[in-house]
C-alpha positions as CSV (number, residue, x, y, z in Angstrom):
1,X,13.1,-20.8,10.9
2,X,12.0,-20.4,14.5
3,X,8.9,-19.9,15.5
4,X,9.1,-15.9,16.7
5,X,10.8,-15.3,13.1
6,X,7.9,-16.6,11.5
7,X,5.2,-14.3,14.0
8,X,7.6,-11.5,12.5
9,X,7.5,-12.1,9.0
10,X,3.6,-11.9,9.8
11,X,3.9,-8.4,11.1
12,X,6.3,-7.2,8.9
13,X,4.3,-8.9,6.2
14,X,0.9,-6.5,7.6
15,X,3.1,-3.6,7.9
16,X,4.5,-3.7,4.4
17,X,1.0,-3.8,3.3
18,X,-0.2,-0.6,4.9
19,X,3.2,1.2,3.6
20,X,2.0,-0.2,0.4
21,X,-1.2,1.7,0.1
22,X,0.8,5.1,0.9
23,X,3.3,3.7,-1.9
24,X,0.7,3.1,-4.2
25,X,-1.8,6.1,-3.5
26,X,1.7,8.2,-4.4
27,X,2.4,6.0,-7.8
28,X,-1.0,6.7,-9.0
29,X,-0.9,10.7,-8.1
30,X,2.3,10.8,-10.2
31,X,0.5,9.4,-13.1
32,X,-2.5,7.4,-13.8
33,X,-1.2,3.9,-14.0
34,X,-2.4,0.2,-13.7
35,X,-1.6,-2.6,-11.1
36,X,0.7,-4.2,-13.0
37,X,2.8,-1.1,-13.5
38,X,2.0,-0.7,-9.4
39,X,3.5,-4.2,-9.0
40,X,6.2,-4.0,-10.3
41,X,6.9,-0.7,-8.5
42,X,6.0,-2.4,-5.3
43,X,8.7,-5.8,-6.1
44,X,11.3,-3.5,-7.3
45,X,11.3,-2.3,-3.4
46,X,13.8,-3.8,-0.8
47,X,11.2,-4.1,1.7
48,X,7.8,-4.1,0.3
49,X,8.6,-6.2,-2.8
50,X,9.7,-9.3,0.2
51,X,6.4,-8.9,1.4
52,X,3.4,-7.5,-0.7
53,X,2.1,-10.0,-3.6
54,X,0.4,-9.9,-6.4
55,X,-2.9,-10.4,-5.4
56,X,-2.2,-7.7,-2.7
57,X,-1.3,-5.1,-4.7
58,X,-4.9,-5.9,-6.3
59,X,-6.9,-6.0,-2.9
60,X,-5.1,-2.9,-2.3
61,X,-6.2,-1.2,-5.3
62,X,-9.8,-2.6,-5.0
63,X,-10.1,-1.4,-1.3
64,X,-8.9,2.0,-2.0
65,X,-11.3,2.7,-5.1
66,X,-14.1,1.2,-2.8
67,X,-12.8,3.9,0.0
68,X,-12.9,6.9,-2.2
69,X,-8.8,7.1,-3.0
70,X,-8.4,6.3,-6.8
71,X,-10.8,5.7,-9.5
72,X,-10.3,3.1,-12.3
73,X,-11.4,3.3,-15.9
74,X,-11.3,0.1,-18.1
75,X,-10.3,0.1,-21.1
76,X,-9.2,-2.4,-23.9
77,X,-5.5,-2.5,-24.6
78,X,-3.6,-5.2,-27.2
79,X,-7.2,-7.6,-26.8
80,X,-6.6,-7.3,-23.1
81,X,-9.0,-5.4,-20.4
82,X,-6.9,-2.9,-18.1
83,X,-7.9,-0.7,-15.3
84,X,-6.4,2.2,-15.2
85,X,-6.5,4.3,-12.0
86,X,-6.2,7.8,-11.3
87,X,-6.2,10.0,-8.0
88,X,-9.6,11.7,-6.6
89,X,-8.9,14.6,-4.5
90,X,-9.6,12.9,-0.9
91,X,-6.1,9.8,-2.4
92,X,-4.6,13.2,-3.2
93,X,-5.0,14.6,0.1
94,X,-4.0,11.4,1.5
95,X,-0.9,11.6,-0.3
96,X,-0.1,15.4,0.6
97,X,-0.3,14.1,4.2
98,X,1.6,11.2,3.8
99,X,4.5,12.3,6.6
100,X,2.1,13.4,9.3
101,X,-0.1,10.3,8.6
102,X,3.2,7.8,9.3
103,X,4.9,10.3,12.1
104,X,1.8,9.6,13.7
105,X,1.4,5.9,13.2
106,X,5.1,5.5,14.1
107,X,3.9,7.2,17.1
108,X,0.8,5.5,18.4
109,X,2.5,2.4,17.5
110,X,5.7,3.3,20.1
111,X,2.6,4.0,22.8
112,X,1.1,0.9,21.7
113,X,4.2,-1.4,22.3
114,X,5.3,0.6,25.5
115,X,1.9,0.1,27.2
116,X,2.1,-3.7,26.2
117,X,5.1,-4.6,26.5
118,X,7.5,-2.3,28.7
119,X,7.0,-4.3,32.3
């Protein structure tokens, strides 16, 4: 692999991510669920499952209950601890925003690269 592939793979590796949490805010608004169930949403994806891992899925979910998004509940299942998460009303709002929120990333990032890189 050449050097600039492997500099893409990084970005599209830190993009993937942030899709991630819109993917994953939207998995838990559907139903209350637990990271695993979100992982294996997120590898069944052609894009995201490439690039987001395991312990991502579990930063994700950690960062977003520390922001305000989801809430988890533990509970004891076959011997096992689970967390299962839920929505709060500001990852719900998130969610109902989700289009405007990437229409305007998509847009700041095509200002972004013009300003940089257009000569």
């Amino acid at each position: 692999m050449e050097r600039t592939e492997m500099r893409g793979i990084g970005i599209d590796r830190d993009m993937a991510r942030g899709i991630a949490k819109l993917v994953i805010l939207s998995q838990i608004k559907k139903s209350r669920t637990y990271p695993y169930a979100l992982l294996r949403c997120i590898k069944g994806h052609p894009f995201l499952g490439r690039f987001v891992s395991k312990s991502d899925v579990y930063n994700i979910t950690t960062a977003l209950e520390k922001d305000g998004y989801i809430k988890g509940n533990a509970r004891v299942s076959g011997g096992k601890l689970q967390k299962i998460y839920t929505i709060t009303p500001d990852g719900a709002e998130v969610v109902k925003n989700k289009d405007r929120i990437i229409r305007r990333t998509i847009s700041d990032f095509k200002k972004l690269i013009k300003e940089e890189f257009d000569e």
